[in-house]
MDTraj code that builds the backbone (N, CA, C; nanometers):
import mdtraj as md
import numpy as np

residues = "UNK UNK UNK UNK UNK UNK UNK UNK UNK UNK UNK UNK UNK UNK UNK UNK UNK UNK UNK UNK UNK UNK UNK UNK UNK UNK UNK UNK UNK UNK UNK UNK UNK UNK UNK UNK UNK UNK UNK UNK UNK UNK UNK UNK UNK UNK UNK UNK UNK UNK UNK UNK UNK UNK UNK UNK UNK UNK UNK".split()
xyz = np.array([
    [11.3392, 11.0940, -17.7119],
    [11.3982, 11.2256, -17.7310],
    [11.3614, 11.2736, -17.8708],
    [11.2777, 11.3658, -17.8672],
    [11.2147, 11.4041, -17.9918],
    [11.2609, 11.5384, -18.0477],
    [11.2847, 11.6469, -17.9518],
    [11.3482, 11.7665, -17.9309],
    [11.2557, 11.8193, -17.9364],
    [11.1615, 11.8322, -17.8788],
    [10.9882, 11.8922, -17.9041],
    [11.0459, 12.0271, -17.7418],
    [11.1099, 11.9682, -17.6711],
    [11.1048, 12.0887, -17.5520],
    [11.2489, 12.0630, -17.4661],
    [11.2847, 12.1612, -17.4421],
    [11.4359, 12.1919, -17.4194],
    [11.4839, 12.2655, -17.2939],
    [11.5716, 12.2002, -17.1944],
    [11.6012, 12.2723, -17.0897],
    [11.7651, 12.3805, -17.1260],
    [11.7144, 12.4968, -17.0906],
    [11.8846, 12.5743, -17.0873],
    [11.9187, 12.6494, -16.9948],
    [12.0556, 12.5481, -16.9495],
    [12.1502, 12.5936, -16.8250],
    [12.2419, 12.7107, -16.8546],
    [12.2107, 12.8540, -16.8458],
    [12.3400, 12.8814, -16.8316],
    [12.4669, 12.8982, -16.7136],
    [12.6091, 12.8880, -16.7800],
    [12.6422, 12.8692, -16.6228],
    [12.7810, 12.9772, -16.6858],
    [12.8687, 13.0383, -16.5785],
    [12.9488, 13.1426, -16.6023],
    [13.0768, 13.0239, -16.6373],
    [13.2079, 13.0493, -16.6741],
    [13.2875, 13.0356, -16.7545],
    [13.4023, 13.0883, -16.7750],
    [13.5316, 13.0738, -16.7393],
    [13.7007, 13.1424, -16.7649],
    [13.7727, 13.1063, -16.9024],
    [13.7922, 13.1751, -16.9603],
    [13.8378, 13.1385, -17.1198],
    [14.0196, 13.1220, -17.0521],
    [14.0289, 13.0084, -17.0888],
    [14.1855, 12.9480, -17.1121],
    [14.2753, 12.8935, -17.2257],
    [14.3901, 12.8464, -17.2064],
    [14.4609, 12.8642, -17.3201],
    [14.3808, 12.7760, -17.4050],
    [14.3590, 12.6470, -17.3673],
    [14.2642, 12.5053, -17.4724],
    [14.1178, 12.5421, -17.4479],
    [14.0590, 12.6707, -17.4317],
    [13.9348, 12.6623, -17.4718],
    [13.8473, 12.7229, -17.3264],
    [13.7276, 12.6845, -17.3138],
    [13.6151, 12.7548, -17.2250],
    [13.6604, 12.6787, -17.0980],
    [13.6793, 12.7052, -16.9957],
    [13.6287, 12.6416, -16.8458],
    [13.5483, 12.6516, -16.7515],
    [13.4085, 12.5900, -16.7771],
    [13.3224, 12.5857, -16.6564],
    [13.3584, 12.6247, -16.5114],
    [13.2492, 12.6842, -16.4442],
    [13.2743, 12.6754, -16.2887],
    [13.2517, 12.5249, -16.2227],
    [13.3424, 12.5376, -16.1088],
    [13.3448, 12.3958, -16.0513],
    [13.2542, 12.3369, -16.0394],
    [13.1011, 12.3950, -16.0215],
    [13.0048, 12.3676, -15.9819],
    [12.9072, 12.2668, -16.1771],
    [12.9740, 12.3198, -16.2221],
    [12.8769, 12.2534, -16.4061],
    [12.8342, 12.0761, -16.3701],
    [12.7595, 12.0720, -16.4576],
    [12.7138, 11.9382, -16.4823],
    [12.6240, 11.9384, -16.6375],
    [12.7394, 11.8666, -16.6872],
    [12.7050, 11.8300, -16.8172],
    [12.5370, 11.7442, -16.8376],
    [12.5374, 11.7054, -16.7297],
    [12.3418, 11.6282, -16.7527],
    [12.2885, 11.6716, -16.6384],
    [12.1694, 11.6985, -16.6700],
    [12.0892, 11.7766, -16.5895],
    [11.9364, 11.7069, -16.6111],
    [11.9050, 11.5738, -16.5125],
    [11.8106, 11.5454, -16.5300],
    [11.6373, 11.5970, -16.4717],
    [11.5651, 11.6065, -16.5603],
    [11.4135, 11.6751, -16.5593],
    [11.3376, 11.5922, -16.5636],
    [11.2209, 11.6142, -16.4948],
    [11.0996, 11.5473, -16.5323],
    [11.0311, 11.5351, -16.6874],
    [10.9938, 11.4898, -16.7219],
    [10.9407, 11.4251, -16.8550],
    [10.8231, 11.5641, -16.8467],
    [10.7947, 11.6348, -16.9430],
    [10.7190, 11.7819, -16.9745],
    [10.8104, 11.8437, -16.9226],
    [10.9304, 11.8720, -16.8682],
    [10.9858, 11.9931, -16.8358],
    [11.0319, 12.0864, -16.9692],
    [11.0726, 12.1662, -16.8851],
    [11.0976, 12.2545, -16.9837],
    [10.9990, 12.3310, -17.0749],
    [11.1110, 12.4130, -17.1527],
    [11.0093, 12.5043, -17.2235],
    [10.9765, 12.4460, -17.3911],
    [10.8782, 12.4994, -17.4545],
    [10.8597, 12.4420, -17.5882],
    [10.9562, 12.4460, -17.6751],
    [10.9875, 12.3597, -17.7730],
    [11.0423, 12.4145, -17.9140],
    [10.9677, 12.4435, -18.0502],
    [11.0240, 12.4900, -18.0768],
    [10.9567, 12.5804, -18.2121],
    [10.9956, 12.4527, -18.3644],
    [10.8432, 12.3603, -18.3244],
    [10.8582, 12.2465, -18.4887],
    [11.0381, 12.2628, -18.5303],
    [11.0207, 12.3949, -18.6238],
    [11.1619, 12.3833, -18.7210],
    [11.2576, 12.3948, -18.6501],
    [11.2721, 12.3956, -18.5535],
    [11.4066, 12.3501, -18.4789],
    [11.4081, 12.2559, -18.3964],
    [11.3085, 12.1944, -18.3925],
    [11.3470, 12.0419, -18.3020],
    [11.4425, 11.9357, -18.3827],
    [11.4397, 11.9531, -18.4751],
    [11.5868, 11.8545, -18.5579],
    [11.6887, 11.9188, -18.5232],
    [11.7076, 12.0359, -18.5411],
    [11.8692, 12.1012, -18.4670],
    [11.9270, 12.0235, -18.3187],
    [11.7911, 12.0479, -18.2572],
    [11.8015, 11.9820, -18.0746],
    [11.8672, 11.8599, -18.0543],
    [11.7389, 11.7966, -18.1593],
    [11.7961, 11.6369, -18.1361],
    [11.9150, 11.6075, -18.2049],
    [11.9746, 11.6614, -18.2821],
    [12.1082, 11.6603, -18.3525],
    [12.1800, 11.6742, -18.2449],
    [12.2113, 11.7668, -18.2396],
    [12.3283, 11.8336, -18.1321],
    [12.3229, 11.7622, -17.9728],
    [12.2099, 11.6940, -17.9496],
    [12.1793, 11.5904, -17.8105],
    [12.2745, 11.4605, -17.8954],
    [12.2134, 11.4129, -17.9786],
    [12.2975, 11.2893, -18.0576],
    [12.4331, 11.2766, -18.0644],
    [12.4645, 11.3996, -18.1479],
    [12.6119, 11.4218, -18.1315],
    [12.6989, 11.4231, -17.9795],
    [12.6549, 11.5063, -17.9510],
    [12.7077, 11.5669, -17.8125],
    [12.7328, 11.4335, -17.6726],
    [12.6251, 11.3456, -17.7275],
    [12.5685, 11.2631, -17.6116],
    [12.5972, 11.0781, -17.6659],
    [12.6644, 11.0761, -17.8198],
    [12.6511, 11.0013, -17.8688],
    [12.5466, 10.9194, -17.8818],
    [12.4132, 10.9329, -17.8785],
    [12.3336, 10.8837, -17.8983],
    [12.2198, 10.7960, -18.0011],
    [12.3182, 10.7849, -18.0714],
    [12.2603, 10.7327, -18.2205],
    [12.2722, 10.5599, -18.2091],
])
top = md.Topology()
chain = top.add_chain()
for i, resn in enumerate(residues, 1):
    res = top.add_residue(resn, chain, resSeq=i)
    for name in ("N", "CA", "C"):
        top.add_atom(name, md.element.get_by_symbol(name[0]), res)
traj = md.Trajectory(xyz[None], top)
C-alpha cells in the first residue's frame, strides 16, 4: 500500500444525533484488483496512506 492510486465510494448518508449514518447497504472495505483505480497525484500519496493507516490500523 503505497497510496500511488485510490478507489472512491461515494455512498448517501442521514445525519443523527452521534454523527453521520450510512445506508444499510455501506461497506467499509471494498476490495479491487491490484491497478484499480484511478491515479494519485505524487504529493498526496502520503495523505492516502496516512489516513488508510490510521483508519485501518495498519501500522
Amino acid at each position: 500500500m503505497d497510496g500511488s492510486r485510490a478507489v472512491v465510494q461515494e455512498w448517501d448518508a442521514e445525519r443523527e444525533d452521534d454523527g453521520w449514518k450510512p445506508a444499510a447497504e455501506f461497506a467499509s472495505i471494498i476490495a479491487k484488483p491490484a491497478g484499480s483505480g484511478e491515479s494519485v497525484a505524487e504529493k498526496l500519496q502520503a495523505r492516502y496512506r496516512h489516513a488508510l493507516e490510521n483508519r485501518y490500523d495498519l501500522k
